[in-house]
Structures are given as structure tokens and as C-alpha cells.
C-alpha positions, 0 to 999 in steps of 0.5 A, a space after each residue: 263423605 260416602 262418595 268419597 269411598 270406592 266401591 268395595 273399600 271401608 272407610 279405613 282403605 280396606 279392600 272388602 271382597 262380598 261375593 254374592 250368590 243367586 239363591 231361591 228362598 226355601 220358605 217364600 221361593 223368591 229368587 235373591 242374591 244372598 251373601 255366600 257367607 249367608 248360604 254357608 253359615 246355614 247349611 246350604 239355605 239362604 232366606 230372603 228376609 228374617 221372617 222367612 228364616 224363623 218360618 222355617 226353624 223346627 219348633 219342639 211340640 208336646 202333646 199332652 193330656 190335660 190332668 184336669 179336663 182331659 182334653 188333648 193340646 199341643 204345646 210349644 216349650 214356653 207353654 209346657 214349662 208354664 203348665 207344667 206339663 199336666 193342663 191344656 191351659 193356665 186357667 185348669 192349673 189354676 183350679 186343679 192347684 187351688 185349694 189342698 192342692 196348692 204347693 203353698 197351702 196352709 190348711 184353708 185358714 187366715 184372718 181377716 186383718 181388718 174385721 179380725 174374723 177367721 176366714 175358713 176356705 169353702 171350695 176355690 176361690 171362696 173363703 167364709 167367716 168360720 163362726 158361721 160354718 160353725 153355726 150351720 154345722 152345729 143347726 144342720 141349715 144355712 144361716 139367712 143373711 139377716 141372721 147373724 153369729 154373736 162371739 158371747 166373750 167378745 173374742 172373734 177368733 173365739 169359735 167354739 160352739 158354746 161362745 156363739 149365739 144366733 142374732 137378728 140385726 136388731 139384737 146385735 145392736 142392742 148388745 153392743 151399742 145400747 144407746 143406738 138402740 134407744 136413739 131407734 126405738 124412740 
């Protein structure tokens, strides 16, 4: 159906006038033919391939300071407006608003949904069992891993000093399931 058309017609009889001009690319200097509606659209400048146009748009550049580890970055504006202005990268926005810090923070606390344990926030990233900050606090040392923290009345969220014993493993079975005990020790 093509060959049936004359050059310079559509296919619904109209006469399309293309006027081309020779043109140098800015970007790459390759001498084209350009459509003169091309050149006139952008200022006098005719590129000869997309890339070569996107090459040669201005981009906007911000120079910051990190808040955090003070190093000097520039930014394009989608990395400025994800770092809000203040970090060199995603990872020190992360540190710098982890903790205190954070728009969302809700005093460093949450409970464990599974174990019932309150969870207490120790530096970023890092949660610990409250009762046993409560424990090191109170004996001025860090708990052993083979010590453990007994809740005397049984309530986990229960961590006030004079509820909370210290324990070997072998203790804390033997008050909370007797029968395991002998089945051990016989």
C-alpha cells in the first residue's frame, strides 16, 4: 500500500511539506540533516540522536556538606530531595536518624510479639531484653550468656529489680518444669 503513496503525500492526499536543513550536532559534531522545525524548536541547535540531546540539557547540581561524616558531595536534585539535603549518602541519613533521632521514635521500647519480652533500644540497630539491662544495671557487670534473668511472679513485662533473679540454665528449668528436671537428673 506504501508504493501507491507519492512522495510528499500522507495517506489522506495531503501535500506534506518537510524542509530539512544541513545541520552540525553540538554535542557529538556529526554533520546531519535536521528537520528545520527541530532546529527552531530548540533555539538554534538540532541534535543528531536523543542521547546526544540529553547530553547537552543543563543539569541543577547541589554541593553539600555531610551532617554526619563531613565529607563534601555533589548531588543531582533526585539524590538531594532522598537525602534531604543534610548526608553524602543513604547509608549516613540512615545512622544519623536511627535511634532519638528518628521522626517516628517512640522512646526506644517495643515488645517482642512472640516471647512477650520488652525489647529496650541500646545503640542503632541493636535492641536488648530489658530485664536484663535491668539486671546489669542493678550488678554494675554484663550478664554471661549462661546466665539468665527469672521474672519471680511470672510476668515478663514485669521488670522492676526486686521481680528479677539471676539463674543458670539448669535452675530455670527446674522452676518452670519440675518434671524435666528429674527426667535430667535420673
Amino acid at each position: 500500500m506504501s508504493a501507491l503513496i507519492a512522495p510528499g503525500l500522507s495517506l489522506f492526499g495531503v501535500v506534506q511539506m518537510v524542509s530539512k536543513i544541513k545541520t552540525k550536532c553540538p554535542v557529538c559534531g556529526i554533520v546531519f540533516m535536521a528537520r528545520k522545525s527541530h532546529y527552531d524548536r530548540n533555539g538554534g541547535k538540532a541534535y543528531c540522536s536523543r542521547k546526544c540531546y540529553y547530553r547537552d540539557i543543563p543539569r541543577k547540581r547541589y554541593v553539600i556538606t555531610c551532617v554526619l561524616c563531613g565529607k563534601i558531595r555533589i548531588l543531582t536534585p533526585k539524590q538531594y530531595g532522598k537525602r534531604k539535603g543534610l548526608f553524602c549518602s543513604v547509608a549516613c541519613r540512615i545512622l544519623f536518624q536511627s535511634g532519638p533521632d528518628h521522626p517516628m521514635w517512640k522512646g526506644g521500647q517495643y515488645i517482642k510479639s512472640k516471647a512477650g519480652y520488652v525489647m529496650q533500644y541500646v545503640k542503632p540497630k541493636f535492641h536488648k531484653r530489658q530485664h536484663r539491662i535491668v539486671m546489669e544495671d542493678a550488678i554494675g557487670r554484663e550478664l554471661s550468656e549462661d546466665e539468665l534473668v527469672h521474672h519471680l511472679n511470672g510476668k515478663k513485662q514485669d521488670n522492676r529489680i526486686e521481680n528479677l533473679q539471676i539463674v543458670s540454665k539448669a535452675q530455670h528449668i527446674k522452676i518452670h518444669d519440675p518434671r524435666k528436671w528429674r527426667e535430667r537428673t535420673s
